[in-house]
PyMOL CGO cylinders between C-alpha atoms (Angstrom):
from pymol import cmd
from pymol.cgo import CYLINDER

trace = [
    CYLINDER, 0.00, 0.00, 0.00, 1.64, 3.02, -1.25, 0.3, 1, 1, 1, 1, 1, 1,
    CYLINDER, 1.64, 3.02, -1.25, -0.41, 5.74, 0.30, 0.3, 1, 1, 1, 1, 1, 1,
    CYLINDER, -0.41, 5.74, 0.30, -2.21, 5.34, 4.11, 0.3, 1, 1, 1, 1, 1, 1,
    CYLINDER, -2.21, 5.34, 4.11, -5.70, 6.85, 3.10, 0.3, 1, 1, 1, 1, 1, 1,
    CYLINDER, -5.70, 6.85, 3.10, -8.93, 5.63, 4.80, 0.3, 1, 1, 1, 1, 1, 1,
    CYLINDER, -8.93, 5.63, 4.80, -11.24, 6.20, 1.30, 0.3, 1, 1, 1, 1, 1, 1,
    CYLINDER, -11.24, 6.20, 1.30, -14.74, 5.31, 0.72, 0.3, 1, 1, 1, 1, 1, 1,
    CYLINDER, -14.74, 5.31, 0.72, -13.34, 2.23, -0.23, 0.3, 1, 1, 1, 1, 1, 1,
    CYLINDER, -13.34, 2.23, -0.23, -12.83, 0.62, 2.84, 0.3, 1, 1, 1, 1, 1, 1,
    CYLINDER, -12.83, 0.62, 2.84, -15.88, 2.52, 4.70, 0.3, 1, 1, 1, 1, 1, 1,
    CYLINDER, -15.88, 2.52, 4.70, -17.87, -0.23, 6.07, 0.3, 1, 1, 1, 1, 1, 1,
    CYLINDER, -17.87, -0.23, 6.07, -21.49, 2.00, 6.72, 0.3, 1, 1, 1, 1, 1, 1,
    CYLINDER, -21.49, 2.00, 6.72, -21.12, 1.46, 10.39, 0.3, 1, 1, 1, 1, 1, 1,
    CYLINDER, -21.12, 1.46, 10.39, -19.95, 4.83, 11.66, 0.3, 1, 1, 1, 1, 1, 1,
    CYLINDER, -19.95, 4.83, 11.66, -18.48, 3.86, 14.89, 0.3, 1, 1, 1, 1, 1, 1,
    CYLINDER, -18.48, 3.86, 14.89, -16.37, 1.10, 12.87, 0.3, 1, 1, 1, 1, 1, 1,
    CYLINDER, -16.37, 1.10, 12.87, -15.71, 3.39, 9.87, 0.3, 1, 1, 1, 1, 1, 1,
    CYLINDER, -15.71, 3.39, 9.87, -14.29, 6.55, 12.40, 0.3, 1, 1, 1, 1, 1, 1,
    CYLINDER, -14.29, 6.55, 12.40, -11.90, 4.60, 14.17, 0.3, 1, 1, 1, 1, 1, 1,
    CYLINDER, -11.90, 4.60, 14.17, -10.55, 3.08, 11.08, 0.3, 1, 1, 1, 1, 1, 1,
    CYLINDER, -10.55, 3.08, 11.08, -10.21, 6.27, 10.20, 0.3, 1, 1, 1, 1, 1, 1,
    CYLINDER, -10.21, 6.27, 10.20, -8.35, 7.48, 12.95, 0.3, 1, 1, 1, 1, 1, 1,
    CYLINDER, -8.35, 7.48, 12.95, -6.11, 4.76, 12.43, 0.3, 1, 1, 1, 1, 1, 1,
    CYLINDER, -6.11, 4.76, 12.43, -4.84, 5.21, 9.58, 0.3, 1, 1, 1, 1, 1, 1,
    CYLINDER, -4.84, 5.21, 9.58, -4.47, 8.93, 9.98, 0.3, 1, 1, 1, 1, 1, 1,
    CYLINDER, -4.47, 8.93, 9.98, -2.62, 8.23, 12.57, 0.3, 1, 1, 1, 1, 1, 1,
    CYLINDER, -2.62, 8.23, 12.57, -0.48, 5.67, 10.85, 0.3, 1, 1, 1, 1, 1, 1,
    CYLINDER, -0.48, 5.67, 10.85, 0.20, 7.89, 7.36, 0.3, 1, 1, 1, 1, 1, 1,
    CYLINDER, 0.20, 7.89, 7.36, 1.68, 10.93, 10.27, 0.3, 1, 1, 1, 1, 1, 1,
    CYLINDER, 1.68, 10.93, 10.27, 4.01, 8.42, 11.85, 0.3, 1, 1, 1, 1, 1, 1,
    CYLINDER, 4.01, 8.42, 11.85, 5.64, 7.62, 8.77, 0.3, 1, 1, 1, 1, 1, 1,
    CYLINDER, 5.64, 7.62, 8.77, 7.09, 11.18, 8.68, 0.3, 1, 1, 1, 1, 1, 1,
    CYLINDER, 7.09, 11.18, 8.68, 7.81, 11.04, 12.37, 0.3, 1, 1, 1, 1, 1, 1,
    CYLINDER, 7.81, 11.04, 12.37, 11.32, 11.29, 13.86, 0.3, 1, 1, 1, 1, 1, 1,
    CYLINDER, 11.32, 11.29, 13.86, 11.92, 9.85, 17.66, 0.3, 1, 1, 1, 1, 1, 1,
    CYLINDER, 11.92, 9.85, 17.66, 10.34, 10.20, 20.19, 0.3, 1, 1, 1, 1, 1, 1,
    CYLINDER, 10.34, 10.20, 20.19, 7.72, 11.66, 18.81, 0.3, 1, 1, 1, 1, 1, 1,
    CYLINDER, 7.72, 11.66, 18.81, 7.66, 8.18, 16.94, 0.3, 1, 1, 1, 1, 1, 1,
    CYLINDER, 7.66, 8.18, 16.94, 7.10, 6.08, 19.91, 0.3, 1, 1, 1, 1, 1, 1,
    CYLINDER, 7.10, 6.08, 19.91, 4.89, 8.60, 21.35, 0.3, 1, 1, 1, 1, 1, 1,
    CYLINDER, 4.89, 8.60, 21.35, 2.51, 7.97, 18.13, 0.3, 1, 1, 1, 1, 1, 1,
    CYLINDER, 2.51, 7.97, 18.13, 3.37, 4.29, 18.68, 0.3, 1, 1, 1, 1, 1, 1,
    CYLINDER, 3.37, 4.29, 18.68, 1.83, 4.43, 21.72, 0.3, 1, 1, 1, 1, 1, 1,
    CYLINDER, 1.83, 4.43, 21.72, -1.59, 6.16, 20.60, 0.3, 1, 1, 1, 1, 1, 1,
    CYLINDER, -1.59, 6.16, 20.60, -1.64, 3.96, 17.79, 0.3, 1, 1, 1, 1, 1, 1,
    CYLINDER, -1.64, 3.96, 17.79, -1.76, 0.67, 20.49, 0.3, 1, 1, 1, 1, 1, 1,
    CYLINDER, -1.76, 0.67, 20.49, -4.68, 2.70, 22.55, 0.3, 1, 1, 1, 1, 1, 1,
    CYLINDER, -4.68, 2.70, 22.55, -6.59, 3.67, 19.32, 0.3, 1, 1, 1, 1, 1, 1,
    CYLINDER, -6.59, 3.67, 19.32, -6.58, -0.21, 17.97, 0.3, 1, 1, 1, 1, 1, 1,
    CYLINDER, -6.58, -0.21, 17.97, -7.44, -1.40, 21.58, 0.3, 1, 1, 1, 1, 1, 1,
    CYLINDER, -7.44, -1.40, 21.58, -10.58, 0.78, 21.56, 0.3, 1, 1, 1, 1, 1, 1,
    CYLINDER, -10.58, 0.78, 21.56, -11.27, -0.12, 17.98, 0.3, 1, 1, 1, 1, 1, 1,
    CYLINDER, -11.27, -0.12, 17.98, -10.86, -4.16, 18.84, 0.3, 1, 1, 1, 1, 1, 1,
    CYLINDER, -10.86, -4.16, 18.84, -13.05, -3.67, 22.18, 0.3, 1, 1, 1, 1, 1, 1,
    CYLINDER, -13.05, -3.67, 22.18, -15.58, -1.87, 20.36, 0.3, 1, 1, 1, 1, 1, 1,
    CYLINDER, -15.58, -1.87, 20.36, -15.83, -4.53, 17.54, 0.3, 1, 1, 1, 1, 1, 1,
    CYLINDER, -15.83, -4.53, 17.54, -15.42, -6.81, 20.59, 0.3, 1, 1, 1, 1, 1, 1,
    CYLINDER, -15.42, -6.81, 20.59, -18.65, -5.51, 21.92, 0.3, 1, 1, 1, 1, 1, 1,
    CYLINDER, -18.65, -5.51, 21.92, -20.50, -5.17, 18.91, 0.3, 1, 1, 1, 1, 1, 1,
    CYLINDER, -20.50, -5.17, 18.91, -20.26, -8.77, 18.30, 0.3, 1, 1, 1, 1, 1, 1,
    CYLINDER, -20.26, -8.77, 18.30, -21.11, -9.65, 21.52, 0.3, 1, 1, 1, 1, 1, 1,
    CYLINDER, -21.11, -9.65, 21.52, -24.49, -7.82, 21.12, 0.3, 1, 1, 1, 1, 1, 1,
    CYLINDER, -24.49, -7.82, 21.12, -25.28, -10.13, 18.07, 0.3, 1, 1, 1, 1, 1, 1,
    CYLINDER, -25.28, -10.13, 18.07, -24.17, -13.25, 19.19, 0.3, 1, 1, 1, 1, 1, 1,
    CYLINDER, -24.17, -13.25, 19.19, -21.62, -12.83, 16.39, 0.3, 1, 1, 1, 1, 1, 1,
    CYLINDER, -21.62, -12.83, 16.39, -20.85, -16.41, 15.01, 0.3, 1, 1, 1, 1, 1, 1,
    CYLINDER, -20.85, -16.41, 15.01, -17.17, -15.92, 14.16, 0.3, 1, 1, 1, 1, 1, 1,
    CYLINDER, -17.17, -15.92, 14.16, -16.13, -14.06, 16.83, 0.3, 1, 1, 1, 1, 1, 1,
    CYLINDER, -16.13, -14.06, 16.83, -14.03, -16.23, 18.18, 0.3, 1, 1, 1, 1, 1, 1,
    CYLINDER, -14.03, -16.23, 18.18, -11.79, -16.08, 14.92, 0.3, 1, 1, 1, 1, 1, 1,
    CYLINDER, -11.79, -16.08, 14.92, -12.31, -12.20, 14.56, 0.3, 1, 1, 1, 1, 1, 1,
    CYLINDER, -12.31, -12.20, 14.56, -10.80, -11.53, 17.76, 0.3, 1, 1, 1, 1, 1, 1,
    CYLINDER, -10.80, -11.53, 17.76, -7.31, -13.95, 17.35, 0.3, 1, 1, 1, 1, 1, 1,
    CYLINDER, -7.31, -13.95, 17.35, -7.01, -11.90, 14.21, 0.3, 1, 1, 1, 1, 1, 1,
    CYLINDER, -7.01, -11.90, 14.21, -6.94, -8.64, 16.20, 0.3, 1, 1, 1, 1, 1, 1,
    CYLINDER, -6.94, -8.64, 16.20, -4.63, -10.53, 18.95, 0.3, 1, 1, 1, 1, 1, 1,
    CYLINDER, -4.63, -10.53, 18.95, -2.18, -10.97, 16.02, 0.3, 1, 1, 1, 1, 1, 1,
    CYLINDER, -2.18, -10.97, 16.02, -2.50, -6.66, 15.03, 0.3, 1, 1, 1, 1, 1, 1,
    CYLINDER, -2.50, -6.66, 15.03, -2.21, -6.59, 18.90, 0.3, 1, 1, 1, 1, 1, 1,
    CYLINDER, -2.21, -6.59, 18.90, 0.61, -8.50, 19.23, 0.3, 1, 1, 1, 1, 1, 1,
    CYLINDER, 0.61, -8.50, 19.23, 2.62, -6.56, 16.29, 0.3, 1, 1, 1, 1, 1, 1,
    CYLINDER, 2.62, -6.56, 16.29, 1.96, -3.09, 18.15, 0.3, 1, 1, 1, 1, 1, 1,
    CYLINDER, 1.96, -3.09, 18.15, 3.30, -4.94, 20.73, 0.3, 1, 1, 1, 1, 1, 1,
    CYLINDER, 3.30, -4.94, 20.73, 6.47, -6.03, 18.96, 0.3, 1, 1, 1, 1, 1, 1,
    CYLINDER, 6.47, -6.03, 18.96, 7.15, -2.58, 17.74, 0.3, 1, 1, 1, 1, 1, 1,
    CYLINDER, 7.15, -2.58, 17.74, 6.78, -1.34, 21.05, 0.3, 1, 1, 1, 1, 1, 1,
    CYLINDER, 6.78, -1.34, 21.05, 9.51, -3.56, 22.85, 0.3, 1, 1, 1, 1, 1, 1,
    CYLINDER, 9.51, -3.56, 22.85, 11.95, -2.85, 19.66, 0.3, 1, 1, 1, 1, 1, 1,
    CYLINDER, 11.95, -2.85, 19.66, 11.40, 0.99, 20.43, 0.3, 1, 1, 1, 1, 1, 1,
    CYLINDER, 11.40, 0.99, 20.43, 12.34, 0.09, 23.94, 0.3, 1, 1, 1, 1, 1, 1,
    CYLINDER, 12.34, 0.09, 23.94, 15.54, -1.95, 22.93, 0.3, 1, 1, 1, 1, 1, 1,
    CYLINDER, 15.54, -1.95, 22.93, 16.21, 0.66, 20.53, 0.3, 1, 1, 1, 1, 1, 1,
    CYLINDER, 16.21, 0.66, 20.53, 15.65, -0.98, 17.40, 0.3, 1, 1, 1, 1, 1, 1,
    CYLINDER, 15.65, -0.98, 17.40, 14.21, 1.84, 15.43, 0.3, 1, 1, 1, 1, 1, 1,
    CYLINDER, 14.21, 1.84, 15.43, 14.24, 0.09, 12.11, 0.3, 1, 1, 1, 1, 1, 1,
    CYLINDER, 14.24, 0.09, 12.11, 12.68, -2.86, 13.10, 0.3, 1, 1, 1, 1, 1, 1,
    CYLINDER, 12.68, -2.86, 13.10, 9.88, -1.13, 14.80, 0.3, 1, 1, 1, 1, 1, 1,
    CYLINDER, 9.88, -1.13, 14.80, 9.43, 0.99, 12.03, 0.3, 1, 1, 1, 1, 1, 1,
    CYLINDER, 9.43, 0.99, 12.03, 9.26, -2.11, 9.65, 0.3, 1, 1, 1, 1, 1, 1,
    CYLINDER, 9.26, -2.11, 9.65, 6.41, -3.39, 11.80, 0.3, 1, 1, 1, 1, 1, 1,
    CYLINDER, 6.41, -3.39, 11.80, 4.11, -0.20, 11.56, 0.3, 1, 1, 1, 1, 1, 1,
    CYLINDER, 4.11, -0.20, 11.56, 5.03, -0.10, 7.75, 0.3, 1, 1, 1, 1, 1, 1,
    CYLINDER, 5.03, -0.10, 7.75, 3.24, -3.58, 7.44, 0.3, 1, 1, 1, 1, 1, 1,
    CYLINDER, 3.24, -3.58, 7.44, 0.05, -2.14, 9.79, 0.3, 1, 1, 1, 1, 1, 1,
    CYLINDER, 0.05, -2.14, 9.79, -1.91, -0.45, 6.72, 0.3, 1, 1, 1, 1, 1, 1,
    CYLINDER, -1.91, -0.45, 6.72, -2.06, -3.75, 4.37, 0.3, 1, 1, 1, 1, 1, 1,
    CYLINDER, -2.06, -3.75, 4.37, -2.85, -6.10, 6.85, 0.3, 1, 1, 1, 1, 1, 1,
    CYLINDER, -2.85, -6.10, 6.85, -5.69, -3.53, 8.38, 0.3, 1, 1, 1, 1, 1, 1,
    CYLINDER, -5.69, -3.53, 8.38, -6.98, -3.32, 4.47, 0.3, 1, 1, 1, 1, 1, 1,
    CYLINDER, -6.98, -3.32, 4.47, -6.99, -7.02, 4.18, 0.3, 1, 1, 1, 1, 1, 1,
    CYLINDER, -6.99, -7.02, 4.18, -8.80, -7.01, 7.38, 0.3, 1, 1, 1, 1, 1, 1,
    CYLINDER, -8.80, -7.01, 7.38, -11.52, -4.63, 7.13, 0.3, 1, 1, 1, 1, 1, 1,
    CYLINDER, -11.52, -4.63, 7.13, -12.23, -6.12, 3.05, 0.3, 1, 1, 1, 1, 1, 1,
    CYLINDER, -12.23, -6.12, 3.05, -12.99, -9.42, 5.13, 0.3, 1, 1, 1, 1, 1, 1,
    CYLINDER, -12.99, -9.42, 5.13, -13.38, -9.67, 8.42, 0.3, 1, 1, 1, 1, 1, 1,
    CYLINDER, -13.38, -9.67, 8.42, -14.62, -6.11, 9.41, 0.3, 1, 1, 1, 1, 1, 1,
    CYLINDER, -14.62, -6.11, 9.41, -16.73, -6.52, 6.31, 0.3, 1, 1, 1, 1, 1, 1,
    CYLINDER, -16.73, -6.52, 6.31, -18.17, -9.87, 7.14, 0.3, 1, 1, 1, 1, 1, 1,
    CYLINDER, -18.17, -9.87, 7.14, -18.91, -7.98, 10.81, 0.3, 1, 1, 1, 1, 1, 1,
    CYLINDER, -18.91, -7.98, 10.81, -20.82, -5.17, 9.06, 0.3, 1, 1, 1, 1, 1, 1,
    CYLINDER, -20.82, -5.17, 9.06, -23.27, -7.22, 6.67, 0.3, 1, 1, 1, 1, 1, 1,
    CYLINDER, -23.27, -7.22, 6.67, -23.94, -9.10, 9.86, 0.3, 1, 1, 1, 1, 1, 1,
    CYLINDER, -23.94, -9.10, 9.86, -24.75, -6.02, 11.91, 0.3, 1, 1, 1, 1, 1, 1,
    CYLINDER, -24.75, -6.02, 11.91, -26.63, -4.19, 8.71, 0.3, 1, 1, 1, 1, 1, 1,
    CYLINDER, -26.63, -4.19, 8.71, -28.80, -7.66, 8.27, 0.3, 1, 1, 1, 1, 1, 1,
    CYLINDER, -28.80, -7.66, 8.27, -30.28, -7.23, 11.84, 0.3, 1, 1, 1, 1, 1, 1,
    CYLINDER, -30.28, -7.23, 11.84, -31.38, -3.38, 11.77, 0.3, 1, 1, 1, 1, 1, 1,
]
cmd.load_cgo(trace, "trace")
């Protein structure tokens, strides 16, 4: 993904879903311009913006007895787990490594909302 742009492409028509996406990857096109510390600082708010998103998804499953969930949320243990990653490699000083690890973010959240977060969506739209 050459340029980290939320478009109408990826909206999903469920606001709550389609802001924090948003937010996201906002937030991930300004840390690719972003020296340290202000790096990890974003790194940071980038964990605590997907950890909202993920709970909120969380919930929203929850309130429709969401078949899949189960397999929706280890996919956003493994985005979890990366922020993760790129946090302890900030903390050991590994710049380029953590940076490597929030370069990969924007295709695998693309991948994710054209299936999963998609899938989610339909599910919620179908019972309105």
């Amino acid at each position: 993904m050459d340029s980290i742009v939320f478009g109408p492409d990826l909206a999903l028509g469920i606001p709550v879903m389609d802001q924090s996406h948003r937010i996201i990857f906002e937030l991930l096109e300004t840390m690719r311009h972003l020296p340290r510390p202000a790096f990890d600082e974003a790194c940071q708010r980038l964990a605590t913006e997907l950890a909202t998103d993920l709970n909120e998804e969380t919930r929203l499953m929850r309130a429709i007895n969401y078949a899949p969930a189960d397999v929706h949320k280890a996919a956003h243990n493994g985005i979890l787990t990366a922020i993760s990653q790129a946090q302890c490699q900030l903390a050991s000083d590994d710049e380029f490594e953590a940076r490597e690890i929030i370069r990969s973010l924007p295709d695998w959240l693309e991948a994710h909302i054209n299936t999963m977060d998609l899938a989610l969506a339909v599910a919620l739209t179908k019972l309105k």
